[in-house]
FIVOVO-602515 format. One line per 8 residues: number of its first residue (from 1); their letters; for each residue z, y, x of N, C-alpha, C. Coordinates in steps of 0.1 Angstrom, whole numbers, plus 2048, in hexadecimal, padded with zeros to 3 digits. Atoms other than C-alpha are relative to their C-alpha. Layout:
NUM = a = Z:Y:X:Z:Y:X:Z:Y:X ~ ...
# end
This chain:
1 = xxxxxxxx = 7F5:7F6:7FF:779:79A:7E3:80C:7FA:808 ~ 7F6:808:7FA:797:793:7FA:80C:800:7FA ~ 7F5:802:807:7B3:786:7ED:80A:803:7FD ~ 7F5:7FE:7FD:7D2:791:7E3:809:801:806 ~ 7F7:809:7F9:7E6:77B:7F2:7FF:808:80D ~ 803:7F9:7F6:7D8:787:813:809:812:803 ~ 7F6:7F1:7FD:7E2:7AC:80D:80B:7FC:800 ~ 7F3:7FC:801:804:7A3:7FE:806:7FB:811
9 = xxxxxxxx = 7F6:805:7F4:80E:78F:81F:7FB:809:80B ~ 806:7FA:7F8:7FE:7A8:835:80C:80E:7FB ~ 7F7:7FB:801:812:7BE:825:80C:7FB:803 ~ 7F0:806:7FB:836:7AA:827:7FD:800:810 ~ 802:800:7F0:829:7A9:84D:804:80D:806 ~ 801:7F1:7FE:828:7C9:84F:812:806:801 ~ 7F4:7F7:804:84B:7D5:83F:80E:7F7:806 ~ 7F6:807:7FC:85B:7B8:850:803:802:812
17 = xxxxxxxx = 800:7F9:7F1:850:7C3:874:800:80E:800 ~ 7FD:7F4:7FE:84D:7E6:86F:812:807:801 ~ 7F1:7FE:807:872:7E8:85D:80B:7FC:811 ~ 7F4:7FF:7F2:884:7DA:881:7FD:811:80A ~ 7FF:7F4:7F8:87B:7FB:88F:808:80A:802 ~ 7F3:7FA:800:894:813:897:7F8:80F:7F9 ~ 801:7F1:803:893:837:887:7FB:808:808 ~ 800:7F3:7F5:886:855:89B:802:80E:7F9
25 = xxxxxxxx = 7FA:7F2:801:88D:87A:897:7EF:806:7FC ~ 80C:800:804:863:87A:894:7FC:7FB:7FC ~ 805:80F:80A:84C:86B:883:7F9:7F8:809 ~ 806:806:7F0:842:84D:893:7F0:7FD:7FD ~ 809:7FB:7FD:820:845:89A:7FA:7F6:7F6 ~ 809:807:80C:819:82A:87D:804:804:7F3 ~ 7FB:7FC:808:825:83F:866:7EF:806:7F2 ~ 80C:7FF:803:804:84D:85B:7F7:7F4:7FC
33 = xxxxxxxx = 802:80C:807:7FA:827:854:805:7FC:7F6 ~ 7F6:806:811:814:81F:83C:801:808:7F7 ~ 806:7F7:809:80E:840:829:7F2:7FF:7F6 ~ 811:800:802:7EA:836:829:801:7F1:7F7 ~ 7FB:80C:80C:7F8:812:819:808:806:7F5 ~ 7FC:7FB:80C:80D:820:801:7F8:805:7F5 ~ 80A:7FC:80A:7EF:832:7F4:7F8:7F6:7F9 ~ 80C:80B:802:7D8:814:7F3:80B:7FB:7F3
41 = xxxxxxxx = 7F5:808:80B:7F6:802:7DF:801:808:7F1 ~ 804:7FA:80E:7F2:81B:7C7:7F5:7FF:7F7 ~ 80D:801:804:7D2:81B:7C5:7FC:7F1:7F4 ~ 802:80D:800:7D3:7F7:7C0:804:7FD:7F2 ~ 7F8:803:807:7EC:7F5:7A9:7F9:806:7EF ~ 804:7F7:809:7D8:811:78E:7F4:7EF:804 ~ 80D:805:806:7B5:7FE:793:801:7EE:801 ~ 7FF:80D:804:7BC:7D9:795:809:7FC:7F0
49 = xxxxxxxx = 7FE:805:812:7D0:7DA:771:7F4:809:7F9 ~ 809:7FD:809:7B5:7F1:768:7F3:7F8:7FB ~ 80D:80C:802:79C:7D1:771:806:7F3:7FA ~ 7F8:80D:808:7B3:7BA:75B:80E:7F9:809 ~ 7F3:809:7F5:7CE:7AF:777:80D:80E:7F9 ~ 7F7:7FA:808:7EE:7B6:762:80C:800:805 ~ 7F3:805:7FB:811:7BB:76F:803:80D:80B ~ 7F9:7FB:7F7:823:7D2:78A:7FD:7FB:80F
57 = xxxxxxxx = 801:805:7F4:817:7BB:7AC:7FC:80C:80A ~ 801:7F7:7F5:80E:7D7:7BE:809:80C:800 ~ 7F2:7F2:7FE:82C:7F2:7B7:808:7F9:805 ~ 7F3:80A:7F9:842:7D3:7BD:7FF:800:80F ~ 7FC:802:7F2:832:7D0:7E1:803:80C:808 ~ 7FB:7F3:7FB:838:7F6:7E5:80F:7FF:7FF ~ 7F2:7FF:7FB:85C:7EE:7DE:800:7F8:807 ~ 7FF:80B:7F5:85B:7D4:7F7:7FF:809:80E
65 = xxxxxxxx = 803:7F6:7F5:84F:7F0:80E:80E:808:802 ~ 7F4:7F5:7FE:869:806:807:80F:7FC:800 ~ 7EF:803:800:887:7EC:806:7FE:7FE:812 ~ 7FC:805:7ED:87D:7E0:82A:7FE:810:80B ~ 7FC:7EE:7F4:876:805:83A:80F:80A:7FE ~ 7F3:7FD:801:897:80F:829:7FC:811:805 ~ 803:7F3:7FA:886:835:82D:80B:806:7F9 ~ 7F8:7F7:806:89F:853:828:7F6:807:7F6
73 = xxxxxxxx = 807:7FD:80B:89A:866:80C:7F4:808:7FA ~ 80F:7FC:7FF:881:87F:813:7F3:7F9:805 ~ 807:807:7FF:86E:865:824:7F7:7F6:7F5 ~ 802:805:811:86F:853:804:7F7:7FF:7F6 ~ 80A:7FA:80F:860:86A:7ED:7F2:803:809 ~ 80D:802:7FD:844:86D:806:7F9:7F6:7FE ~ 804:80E:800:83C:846:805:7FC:801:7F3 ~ 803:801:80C:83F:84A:7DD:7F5:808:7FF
81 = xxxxxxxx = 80E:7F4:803:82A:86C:7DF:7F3:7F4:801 ~ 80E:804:7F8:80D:859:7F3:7FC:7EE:7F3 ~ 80A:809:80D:80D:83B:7D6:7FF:809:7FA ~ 806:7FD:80D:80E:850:7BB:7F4:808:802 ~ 80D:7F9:7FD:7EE:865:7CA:7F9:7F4:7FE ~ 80F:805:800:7DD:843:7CD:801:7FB:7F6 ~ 801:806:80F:7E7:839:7AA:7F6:80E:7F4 ~ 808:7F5:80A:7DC:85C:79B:7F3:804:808
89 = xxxxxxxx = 80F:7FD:801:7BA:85D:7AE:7F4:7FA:7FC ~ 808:80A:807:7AD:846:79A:802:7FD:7F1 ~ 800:801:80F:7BC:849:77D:7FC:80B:7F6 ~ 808:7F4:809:7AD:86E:772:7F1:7FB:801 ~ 80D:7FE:7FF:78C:85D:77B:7FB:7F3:7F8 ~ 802:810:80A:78E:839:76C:805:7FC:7F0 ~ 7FB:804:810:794:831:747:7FB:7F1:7FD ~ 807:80E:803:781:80C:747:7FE:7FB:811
97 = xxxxxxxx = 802:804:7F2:77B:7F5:769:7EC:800:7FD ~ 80E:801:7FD:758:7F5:775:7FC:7FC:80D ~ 805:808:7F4:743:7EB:78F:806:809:80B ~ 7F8:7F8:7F9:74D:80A:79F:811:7FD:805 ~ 7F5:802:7FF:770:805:79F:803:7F2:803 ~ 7FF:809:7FA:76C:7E1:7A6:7FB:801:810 ~ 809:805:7F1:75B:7E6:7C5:80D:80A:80A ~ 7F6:7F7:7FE:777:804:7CB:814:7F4:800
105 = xxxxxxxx = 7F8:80D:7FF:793:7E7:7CA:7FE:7F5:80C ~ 801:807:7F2:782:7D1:7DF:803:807:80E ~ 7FC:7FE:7F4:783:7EB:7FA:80F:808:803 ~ 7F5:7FC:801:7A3:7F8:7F3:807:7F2:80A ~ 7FC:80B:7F8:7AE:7D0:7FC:803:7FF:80B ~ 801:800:7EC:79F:7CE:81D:808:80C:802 ~ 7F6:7F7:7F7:7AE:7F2:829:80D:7FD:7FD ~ 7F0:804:803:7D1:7E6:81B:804:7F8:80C
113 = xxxxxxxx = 7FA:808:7F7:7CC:7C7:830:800:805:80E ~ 803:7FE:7F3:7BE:7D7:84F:80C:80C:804 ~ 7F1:7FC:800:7D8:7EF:84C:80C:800:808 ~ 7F3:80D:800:7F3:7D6:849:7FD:7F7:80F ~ 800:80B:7F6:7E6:7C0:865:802:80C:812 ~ 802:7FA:7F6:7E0:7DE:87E:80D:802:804 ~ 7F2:7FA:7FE:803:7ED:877:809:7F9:809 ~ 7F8:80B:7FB:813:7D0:87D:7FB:7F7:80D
121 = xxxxx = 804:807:7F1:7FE:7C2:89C:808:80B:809 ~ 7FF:7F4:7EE:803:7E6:8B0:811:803:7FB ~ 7F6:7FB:803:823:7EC:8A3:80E:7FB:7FA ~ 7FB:80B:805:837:7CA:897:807:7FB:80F ~ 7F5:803:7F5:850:7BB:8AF:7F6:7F4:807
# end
């Protein structure tokens, strides 16, 4: 399974090169990436304490997201929307961890990290 660690600093990569970006009047064009992380982080967040990992680490790195993008408000509640979808599509389906949902974690991981590493290669200063 790839490690935490890995995502979380792939994330801080991410919100630390994305975040020098200047604002546009559009959406810009890694916006649809960090949407697509926010979800995972949700995701993450529901089935890793549902597989025994206890604590907040993955809402925390969502606020980590959203203190360095500093998004306006509507922007905001989109980033929250897109975790709480990936926190509630797993939690009308999951009530115990299983192999299923472990193996659903693992690839959650990797797309977080690949994500995180893309965003921030094509799109990071």
């Amino acid at each position: 399974m790839i490690r935490a660690s890995s995502l979380l600093a792939a994330c801080l990569a991410i919100s630390m090169t994305v975040a020098a970006r200047p604002v546009f009047a559009t959406e810009s064009p890694f916006e649809p990436g960090l949407m697509r992380l926010a979800e995972v982080l949700g995701s993450l967040q529901f089935l890793r304490n549902l597989c025994g990992e206890k604590g907040d680490q993955w809402r925390a790195e969502m606020e980590k997201l959203l203190e360095s993008e500093n998004p306006a408000p509507e922007r905001r509640a989109r980033f929250i929307a897109s975790f709480n979808r990936g926190y509630r599509s797993f939690s009308g389906t999951y009530t115990q961890c299983t192999p299923s949902a472990t193996e659903a974690i693992a690839r959650y991981m990797k797309e977080g990290e690949t994500l995180s590493r893309d965003i921030a290669s094509r799109y990071g200063n």
